[in-house]
BATITI-147734 format. One record per residue: residue number from 0; x, y, z of N, C-alpha, C in turn. Coordinates in steps of 0.05 Angstrom, whole numbers, plus 5000, padded with zeros to 4 digits. Layout:
<atoms>
drenvex, n_east, n_north, n_up, ca_east, ca_north, ca_up, c_east, c_north, c_up
NUM, X, Y, Z, X, Y, Z, X, Y, Z
...
</atoms>
This chain:
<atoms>
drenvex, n_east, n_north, n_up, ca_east, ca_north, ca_up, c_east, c_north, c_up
0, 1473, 2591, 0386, 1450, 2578, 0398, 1448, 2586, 0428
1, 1432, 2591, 0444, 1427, 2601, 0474, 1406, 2577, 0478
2, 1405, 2594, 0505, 1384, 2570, 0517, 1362, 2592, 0529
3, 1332, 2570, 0537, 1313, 2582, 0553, 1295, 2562, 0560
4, 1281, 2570, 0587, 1270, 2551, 0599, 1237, 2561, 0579
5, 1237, 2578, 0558, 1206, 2580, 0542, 1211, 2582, 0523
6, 1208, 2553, 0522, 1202, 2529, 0491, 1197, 2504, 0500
7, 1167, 2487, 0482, 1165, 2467, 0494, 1178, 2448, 0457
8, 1198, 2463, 0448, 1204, 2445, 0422, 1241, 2445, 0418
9, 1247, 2469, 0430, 1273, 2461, 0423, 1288, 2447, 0437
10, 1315, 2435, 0429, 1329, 2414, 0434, 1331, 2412, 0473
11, 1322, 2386, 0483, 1324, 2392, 0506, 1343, 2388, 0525
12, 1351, 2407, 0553, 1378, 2404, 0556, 1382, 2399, 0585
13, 1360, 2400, 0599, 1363, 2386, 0624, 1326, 2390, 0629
14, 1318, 2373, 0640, 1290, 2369, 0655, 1290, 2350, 0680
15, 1261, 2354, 0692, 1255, 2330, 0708, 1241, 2310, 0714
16, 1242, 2291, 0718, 1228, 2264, 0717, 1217, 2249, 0740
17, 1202, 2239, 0749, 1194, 2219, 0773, 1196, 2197, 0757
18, 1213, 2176, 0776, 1209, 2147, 0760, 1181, 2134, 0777
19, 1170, 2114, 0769, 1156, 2098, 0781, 1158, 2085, 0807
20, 1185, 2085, 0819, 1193, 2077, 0838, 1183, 2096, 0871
21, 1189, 2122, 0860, 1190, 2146, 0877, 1165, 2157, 0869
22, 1142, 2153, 0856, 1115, 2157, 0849, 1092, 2133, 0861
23, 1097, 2113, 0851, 1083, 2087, 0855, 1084, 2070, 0882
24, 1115, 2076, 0884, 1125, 2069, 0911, 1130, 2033, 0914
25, 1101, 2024, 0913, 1098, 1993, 0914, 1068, 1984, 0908
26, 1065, 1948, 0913, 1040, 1952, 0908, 1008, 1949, 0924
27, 1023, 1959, 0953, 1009, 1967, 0977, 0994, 1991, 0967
28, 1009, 2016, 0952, 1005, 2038, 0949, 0989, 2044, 0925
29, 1001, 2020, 0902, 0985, 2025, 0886, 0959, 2018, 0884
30, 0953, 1997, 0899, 0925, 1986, 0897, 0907, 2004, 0914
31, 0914, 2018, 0938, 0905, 2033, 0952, 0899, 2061, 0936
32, 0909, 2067, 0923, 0909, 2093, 0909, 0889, 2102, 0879
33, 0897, 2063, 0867, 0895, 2079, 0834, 0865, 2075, 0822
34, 0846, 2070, 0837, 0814, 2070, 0833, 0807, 2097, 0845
35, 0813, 2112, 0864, 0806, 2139, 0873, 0814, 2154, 0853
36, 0841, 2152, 0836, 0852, 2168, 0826, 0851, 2175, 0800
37, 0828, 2148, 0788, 0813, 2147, 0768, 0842, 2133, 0747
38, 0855, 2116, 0747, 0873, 2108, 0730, 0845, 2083, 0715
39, 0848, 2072, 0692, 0839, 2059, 0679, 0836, 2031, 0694
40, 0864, 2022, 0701, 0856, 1996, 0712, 0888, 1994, 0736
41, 0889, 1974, 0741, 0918, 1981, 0763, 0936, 1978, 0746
42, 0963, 1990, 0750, 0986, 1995, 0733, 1001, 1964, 0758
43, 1015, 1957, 0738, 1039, 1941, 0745, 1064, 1951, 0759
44, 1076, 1948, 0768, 1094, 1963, 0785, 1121, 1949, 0767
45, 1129, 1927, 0761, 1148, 1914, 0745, 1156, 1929, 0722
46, 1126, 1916, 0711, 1123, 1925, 0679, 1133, 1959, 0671
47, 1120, 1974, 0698, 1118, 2002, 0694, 1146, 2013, 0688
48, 1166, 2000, 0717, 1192, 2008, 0710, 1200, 1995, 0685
49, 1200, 1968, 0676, 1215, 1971, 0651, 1208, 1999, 0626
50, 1182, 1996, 0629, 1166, 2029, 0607, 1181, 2046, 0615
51, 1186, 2055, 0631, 1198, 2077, 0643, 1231, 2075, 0637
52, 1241, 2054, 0649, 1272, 2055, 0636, 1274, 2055, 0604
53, 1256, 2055, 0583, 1261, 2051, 0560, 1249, 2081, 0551
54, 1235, 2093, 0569, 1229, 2114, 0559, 1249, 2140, 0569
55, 1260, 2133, 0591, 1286, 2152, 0609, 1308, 2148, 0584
56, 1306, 2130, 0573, 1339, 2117, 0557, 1329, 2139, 0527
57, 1305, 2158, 0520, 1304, 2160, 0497, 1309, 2192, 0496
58, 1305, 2203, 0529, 1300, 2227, 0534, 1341, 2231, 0541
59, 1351, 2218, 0543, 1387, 2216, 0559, 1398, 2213, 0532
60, 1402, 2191, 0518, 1406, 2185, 0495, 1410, 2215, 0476
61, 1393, 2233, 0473, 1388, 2259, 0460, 1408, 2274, 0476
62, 1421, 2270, 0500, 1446, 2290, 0508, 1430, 2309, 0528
63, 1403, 2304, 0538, 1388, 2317, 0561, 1404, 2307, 0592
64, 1398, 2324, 0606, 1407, 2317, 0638, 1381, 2318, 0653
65, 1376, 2291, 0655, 1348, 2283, 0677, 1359, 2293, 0705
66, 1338, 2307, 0726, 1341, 2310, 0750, 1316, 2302, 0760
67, 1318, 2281, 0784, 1301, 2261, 0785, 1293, 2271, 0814
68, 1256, 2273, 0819, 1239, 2286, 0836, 1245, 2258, 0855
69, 1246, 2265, 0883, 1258, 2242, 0907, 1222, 2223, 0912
70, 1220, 2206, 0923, 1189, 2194, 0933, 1187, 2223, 0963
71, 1157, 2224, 0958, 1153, 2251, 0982, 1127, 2217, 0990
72, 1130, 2227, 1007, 1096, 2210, 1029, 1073, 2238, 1029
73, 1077, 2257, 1015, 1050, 2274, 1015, 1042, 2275, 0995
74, 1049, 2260, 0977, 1034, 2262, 0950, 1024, 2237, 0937
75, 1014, 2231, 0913, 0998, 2204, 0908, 1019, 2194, 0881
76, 1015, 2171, 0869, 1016, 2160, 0841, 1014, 2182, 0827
77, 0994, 2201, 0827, 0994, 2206, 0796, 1013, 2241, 0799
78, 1030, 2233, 0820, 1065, 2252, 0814, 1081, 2245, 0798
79, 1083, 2221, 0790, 1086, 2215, 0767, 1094, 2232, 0735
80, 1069, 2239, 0741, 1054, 2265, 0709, 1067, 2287, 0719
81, 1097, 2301, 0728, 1105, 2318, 0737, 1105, 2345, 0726
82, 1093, 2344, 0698, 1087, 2374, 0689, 1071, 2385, 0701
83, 1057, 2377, 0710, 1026, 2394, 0726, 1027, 2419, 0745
84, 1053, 2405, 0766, 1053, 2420, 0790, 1076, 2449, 0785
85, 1079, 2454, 0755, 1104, 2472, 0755, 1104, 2479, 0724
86, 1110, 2508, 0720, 1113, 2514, 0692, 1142, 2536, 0698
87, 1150, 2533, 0674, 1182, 2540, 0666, 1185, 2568, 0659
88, 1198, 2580, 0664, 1204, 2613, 0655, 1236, 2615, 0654
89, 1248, 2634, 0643, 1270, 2644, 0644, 1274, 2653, 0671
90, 1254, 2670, 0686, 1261, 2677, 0706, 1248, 2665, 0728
91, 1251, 2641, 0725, 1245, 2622, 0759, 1220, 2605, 0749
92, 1215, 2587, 0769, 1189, 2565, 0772, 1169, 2583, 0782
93, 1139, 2566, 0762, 1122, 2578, 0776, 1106, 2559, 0793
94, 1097, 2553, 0814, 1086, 2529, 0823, 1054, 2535, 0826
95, 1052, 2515, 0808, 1009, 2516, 0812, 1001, 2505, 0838
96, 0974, 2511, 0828, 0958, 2502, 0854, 0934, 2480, 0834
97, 0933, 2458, 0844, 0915, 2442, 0831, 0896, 2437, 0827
98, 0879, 2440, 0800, 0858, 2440, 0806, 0842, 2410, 0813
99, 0860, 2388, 0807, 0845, 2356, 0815, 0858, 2360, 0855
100, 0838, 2357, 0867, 0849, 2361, 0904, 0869, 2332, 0905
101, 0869, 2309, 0895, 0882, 2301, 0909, 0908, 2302, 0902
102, 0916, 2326, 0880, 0942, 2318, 0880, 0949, 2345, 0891
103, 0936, 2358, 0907, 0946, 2389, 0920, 0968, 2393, 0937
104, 0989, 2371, 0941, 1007, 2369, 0955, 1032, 2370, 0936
105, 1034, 2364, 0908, 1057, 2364, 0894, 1072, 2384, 0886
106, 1056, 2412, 0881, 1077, 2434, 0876, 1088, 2444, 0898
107, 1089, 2437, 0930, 1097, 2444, 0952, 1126, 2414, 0953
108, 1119, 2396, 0936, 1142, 2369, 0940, 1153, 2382, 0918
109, 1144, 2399, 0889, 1167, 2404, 0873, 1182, 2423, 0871
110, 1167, 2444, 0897, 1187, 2466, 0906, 1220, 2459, 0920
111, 1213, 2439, 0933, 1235, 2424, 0947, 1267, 2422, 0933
112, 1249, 2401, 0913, 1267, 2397, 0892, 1286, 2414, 0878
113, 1266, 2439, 0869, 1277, 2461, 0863, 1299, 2464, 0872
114, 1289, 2480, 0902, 1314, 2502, 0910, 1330, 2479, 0919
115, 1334, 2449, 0921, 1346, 2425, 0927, 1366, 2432, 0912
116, 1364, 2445, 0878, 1390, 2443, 0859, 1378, 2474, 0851
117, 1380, 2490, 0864, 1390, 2521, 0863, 1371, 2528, 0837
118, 1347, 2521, 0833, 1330, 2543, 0816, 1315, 2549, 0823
119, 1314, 2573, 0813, 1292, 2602, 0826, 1267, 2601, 0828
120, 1253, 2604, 0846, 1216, 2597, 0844, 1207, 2639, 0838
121, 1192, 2639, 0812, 1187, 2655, 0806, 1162, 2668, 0831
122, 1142, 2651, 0831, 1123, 2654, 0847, 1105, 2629, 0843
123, 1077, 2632, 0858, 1061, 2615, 0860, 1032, 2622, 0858
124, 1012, 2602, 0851, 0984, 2607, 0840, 0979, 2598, 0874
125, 0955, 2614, 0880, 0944, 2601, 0912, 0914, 2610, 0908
126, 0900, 2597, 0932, 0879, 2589, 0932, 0861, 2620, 0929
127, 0850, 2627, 0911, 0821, 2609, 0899, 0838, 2605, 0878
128, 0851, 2611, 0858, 0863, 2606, 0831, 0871, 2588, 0833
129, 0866, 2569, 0807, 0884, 2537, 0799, 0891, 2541, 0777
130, 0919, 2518, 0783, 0930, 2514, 0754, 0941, 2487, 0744
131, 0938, 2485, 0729, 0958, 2458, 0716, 0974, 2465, 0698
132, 1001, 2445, 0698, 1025, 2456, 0677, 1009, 2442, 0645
133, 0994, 2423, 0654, 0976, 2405, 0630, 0966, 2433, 0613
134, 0959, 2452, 0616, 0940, 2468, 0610, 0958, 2490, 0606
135, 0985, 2494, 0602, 1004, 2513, 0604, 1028, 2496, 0579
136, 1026, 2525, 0547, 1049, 2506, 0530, 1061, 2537, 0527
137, 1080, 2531, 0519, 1100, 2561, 0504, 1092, 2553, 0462
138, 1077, 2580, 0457, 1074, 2575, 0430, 1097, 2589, 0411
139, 1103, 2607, 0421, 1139, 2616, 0423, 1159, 2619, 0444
140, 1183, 2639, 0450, 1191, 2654, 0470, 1183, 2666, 0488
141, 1160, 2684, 0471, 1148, 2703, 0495, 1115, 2698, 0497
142, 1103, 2674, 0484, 1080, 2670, 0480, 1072, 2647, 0490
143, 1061, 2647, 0511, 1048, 2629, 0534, 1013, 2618, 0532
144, 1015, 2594, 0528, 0982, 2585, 0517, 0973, 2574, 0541
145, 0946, 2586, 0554, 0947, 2571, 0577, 0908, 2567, 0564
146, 0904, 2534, 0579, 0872, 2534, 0574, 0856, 2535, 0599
147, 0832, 2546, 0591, 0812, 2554, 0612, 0794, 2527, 0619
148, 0799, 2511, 0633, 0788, 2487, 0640, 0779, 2471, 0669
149, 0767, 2464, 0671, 0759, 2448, 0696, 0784, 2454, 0715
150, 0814, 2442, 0710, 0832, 2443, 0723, 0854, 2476, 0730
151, 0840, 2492, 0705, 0861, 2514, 0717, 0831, 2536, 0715
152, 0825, 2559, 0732, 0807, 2568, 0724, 0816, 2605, 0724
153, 0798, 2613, 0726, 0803, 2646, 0713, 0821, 2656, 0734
154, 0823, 2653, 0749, 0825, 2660, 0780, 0865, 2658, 0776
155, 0875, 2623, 0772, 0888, 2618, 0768, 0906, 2640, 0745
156, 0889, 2637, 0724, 0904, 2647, 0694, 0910, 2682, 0705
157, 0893, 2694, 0719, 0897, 2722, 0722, 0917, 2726, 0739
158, 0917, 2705, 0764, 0949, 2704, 0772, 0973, 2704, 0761
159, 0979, 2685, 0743, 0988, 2675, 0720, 0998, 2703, 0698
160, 0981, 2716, 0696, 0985, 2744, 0675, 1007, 2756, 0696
161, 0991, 2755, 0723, 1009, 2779, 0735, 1040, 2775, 0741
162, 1041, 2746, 0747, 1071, 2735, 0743, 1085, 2743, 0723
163, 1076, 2743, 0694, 1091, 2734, 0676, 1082, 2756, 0654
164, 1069, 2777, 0657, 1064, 2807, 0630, 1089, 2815, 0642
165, 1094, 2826, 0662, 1117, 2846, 0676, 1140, 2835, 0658
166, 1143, 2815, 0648, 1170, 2799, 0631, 1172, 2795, 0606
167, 1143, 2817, 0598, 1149, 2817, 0569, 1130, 2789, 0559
168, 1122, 2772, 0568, 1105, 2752, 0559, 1080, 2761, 0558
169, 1066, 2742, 0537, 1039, 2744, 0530, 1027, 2720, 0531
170, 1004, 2723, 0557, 0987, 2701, 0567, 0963, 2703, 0544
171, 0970, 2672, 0518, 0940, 2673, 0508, 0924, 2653, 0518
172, 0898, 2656, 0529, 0880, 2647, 0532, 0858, 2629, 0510
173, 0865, 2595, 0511, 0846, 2581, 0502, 0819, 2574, 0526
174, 0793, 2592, 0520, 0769, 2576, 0528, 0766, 2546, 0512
175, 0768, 2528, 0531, 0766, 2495, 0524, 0736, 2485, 0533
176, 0729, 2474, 0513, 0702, 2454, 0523, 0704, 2451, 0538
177, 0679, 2443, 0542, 0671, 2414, 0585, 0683, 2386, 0570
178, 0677, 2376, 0538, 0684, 2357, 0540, 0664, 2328, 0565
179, 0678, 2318, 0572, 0672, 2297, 0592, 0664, 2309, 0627
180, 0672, 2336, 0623, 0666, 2341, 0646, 0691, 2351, 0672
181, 0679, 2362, 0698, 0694, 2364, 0716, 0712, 2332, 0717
182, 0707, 2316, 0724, 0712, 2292, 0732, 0734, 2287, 0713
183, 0742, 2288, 0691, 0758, 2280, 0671, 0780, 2296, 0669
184, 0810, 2284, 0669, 0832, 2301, 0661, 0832, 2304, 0629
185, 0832, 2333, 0627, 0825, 2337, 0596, 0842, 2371, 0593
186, 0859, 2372, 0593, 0879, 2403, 0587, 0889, 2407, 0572
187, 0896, 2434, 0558, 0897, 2450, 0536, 0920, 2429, 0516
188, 0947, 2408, 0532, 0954, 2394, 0511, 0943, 2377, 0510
189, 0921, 2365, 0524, 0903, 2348, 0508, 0902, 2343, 0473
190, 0900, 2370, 0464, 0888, 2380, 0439, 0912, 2395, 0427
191, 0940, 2401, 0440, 0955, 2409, 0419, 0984, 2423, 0431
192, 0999, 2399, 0424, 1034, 2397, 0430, 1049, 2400, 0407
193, 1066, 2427, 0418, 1086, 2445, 0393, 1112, 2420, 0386
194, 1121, 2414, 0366, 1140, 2402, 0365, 1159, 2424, 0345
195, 1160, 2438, 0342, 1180, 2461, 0324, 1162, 2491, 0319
196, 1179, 2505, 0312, 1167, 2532, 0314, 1141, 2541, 0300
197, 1143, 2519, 0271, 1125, 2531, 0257, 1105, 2504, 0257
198, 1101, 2481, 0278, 1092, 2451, 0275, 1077, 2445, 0297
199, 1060, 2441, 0302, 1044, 2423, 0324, 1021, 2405, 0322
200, 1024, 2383, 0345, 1004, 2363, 0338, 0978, 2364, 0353
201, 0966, 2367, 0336, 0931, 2374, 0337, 0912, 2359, 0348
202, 0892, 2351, 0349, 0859, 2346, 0354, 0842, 2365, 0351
203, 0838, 2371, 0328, 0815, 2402, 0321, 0790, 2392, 0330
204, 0789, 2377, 0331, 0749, 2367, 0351, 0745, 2378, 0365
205, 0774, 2379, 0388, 0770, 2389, 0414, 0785, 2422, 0411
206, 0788, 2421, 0402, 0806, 2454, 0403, 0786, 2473, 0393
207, 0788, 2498, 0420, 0777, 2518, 0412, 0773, 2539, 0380
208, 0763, 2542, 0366, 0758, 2555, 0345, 0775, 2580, 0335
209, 0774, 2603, 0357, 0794, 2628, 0362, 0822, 2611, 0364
210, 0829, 2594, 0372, 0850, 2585, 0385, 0865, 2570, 0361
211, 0853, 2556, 0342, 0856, 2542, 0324, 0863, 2565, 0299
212, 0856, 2586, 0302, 0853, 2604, 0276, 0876, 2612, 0280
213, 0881, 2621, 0310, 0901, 2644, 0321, 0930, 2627, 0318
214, 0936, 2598, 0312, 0952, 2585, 0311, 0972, 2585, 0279
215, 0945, 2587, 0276, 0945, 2583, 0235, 0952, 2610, 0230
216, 0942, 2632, 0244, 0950, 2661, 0234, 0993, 2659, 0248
217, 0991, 2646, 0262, 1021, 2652, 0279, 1040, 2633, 0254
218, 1028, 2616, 0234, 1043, 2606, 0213, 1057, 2585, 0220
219, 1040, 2569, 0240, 1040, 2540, 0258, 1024, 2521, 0240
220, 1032, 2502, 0228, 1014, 2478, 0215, 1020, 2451, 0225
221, 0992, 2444, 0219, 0979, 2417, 0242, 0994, 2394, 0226
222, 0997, 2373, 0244, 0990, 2350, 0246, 0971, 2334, 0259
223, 0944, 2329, 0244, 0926, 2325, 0251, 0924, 2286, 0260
224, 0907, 2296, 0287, 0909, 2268, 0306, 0878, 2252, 0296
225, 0870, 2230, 0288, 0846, 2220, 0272, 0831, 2215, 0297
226, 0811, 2208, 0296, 0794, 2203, 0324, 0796, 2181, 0324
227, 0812, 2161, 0312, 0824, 2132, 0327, 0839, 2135, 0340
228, 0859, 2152, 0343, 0879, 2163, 0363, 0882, 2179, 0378
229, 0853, 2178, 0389, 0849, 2204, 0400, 0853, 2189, 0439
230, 0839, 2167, 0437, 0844, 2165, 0459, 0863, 2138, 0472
231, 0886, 2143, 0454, 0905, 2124, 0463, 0939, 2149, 0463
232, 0921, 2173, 0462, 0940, 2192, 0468, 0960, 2204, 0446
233, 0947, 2207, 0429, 0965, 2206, 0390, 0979, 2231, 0400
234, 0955, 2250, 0407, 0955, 2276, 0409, 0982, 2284, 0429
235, 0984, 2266, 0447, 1013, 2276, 0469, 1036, 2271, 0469
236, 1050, 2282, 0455, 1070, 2276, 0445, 1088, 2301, 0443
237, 1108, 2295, 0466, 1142, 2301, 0466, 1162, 2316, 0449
238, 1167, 2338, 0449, 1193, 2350, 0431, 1222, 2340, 0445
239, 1237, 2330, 0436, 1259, 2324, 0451, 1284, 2342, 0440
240, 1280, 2351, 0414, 1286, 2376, 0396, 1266, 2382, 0375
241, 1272, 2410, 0357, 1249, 2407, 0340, 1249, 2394, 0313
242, 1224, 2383, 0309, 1211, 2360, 0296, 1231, 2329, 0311
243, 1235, 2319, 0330, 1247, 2301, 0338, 1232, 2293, 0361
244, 1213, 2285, 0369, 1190, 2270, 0388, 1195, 2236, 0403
245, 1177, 2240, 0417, 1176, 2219, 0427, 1144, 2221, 0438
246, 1134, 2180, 0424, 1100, 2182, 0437, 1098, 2157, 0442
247, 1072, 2147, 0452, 1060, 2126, 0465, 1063, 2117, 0438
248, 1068, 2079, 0445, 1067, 2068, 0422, 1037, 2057, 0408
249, 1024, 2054, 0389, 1001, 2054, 0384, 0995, 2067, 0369
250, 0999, 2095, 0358, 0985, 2115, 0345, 1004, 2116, 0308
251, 0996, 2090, 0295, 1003, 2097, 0274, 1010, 2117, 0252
252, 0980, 2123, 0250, 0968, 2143, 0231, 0988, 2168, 0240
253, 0977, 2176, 0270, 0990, 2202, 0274, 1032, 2201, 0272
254, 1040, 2178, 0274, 1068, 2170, 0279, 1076, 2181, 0238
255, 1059, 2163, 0221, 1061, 2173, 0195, 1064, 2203, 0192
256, 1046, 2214, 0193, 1043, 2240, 0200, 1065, 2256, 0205
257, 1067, 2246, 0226, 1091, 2268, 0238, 1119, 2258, 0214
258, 1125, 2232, 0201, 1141, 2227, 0194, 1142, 2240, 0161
259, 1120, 2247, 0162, 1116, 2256, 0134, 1123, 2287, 0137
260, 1119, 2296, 0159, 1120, 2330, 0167, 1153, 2334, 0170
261, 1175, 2305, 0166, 1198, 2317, 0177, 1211, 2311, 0199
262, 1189, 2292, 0216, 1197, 2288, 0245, 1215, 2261, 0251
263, 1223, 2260, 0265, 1232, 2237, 0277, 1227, 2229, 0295
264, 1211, 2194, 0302, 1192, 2197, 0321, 1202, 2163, 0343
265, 1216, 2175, 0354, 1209, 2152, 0378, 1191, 2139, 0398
266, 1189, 2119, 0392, 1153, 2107, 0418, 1162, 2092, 0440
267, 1143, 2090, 0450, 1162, 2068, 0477, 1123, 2068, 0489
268, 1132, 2037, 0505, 1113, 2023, 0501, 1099, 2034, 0532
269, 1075, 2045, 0538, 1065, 2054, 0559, 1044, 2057, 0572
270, 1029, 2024, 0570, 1005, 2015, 0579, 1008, 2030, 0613
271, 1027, 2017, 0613, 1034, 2022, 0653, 1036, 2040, 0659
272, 1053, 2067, 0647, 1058, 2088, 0656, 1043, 2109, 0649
273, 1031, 2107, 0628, 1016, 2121, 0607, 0993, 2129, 0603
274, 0983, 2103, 0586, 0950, 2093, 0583, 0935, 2099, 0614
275, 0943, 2073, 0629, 0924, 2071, 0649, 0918, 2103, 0661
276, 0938, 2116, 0662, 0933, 2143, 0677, 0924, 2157, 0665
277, 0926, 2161, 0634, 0923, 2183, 0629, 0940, 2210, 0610
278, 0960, 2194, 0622, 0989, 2216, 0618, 1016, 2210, 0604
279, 1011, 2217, 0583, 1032, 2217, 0564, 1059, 2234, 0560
280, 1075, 2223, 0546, 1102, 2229, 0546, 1108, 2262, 0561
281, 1088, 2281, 0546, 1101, 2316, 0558, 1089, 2307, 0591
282, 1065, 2299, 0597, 1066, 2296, 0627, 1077, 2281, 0640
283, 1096, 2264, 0637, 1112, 2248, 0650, 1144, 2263, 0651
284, 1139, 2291, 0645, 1173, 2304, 0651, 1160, 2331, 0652
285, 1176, 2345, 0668, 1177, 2385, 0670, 1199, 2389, 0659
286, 1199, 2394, 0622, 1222, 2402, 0621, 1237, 2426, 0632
287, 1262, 2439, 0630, 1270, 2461, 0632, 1286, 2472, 0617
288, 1312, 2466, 0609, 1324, 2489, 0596, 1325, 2466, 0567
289, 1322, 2484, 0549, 1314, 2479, 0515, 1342, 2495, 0505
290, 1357, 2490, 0483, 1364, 2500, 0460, 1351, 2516, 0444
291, 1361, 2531, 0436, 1330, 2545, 0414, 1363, 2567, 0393
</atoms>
């Protein structure tokens, strides 16, 4: 068994996390922040950490090593969602540039971190190109799914190629609906998180057509998310190894599903951390090195 930092399904063996403490800060911060930042309603600061310690205990528990992002004062609440500002390679971090402005300060706080515990920054997306890690999955080893959306745009992705063809990877390109629009966080795992090589969990409503075919031709079969679960986040959902997950609690149908496909599925409860924002279990960690 080896390891690599491109896989978002095999067993996971160290990542990183923001707790609520060093994101949220307090509730000076939060009330100041979480109506600009478009969260649903204000998150609890109490409640949040308990969600959060029950969800840290599911990702440790599996034999992962959390390395925990410090509170920066340049960045907002929704650092939190720490996949965004950074995507994983064998050979170093890549740090985006964002396409929502107010969180344009976090891949410069998760460079820190980085070279803080000695890993390599491959390079970086800069201005005019954006990116989000939301919009960035590994559909194998060398096969990189990035979507074309409000938050990462062409500019971004062609940077993106040039990082990462020289290494033997292949940047495929999903064109994604408008959907709801500029205004709405809505990225490529929106609509579809790998949990094993040949397995991932779907929303075909929203998923591109080429993208959906090209999945099915790679000998990937769905678990399909119902449109009752569409927006309590069915769809985002966690490899912690493959077929072994973790999701927002709520999403029955799709929880069956996955259990019927083989999986083993842990939930943890995440009105506070979760719901309100937006951001489910894969955006609440950057993983890094996987088993495979």
């Amino acid at each position: 068994m080896k390891t690599t930092f491109q896989s978002d399904y095999g067993k996971l063996k160290s990542v990183f996390i923001k707790r609520p403490k060093e994101a949220f800060v307090d509730e000076n911060q939060i009330a100041s922040q979480w109506k600009d930042l478009n969260f649903l309603s204000k998150p609890d600061l109490t409640k949040a950490e308990v969600e959060y310690a029950a969800f840290e205990k599911m990702i440790t528990q599996q034999g992962a090593v959390t390395l925990t992002l410090p509170f920066d004062s340049s960045v907002t609440m929704d650092s939190i969602y720490c996949r965004d500002a950074a995507i994983a390679t064998d050979y170093g971090m890549i740090l985006c540039n964002m396409g929502k402005p107010a969180r344009k300060n976090e891949p410069a706080a998760e460079r820190k971190a980085f070279e803080n515990n000695n890993i390599k920054i491959l390079g970086e997306i800069t201005h005019p190109g954006t990116l989000e890690g939301g919009d960035v999955a590994w559909v194998d080893e060398h096969t990189l799914a990035v979507g074309h959306t409000y938050r990462t745009n062409w500019e971004g992705i062609r940077q993106l190629k040039h990082l990462v063809e020289p290494h033997g990877i292949k940047v495929w390109v999903a064109e994604m609906p408008h959907y709801k629009g500029p205004s709405d966080v809505f990225h490529l795992m929106s609509v579809f998180s790998p949990v094993d090589k040949n397995l991932a969990v779907v929303y075909s409503p929203l998923m591109p057509i080429s993208f959906r075919h090209g999945l099915l031709e790679h000998g990937i079969s769905f678990v399909e998310v119902p449109d009752s679960e569409w927006d309590s986040m069915g769809c985002n959902v966690l490899a912690i190894a493959p077929r072994e997950v973790i999701m927002v609690k709520g999403n029955p149908i799709t929880k069956q599903r996955l259990v019927d496909a083989g999986c083993t599925v842990h939930e943890y409860e995440g009105q506070e951390i979760s719901v309100k924002g937006g951001g489910g279990p894969t955006c609440l960690t950057r993983p890094l090195e996987r088993f495979i």
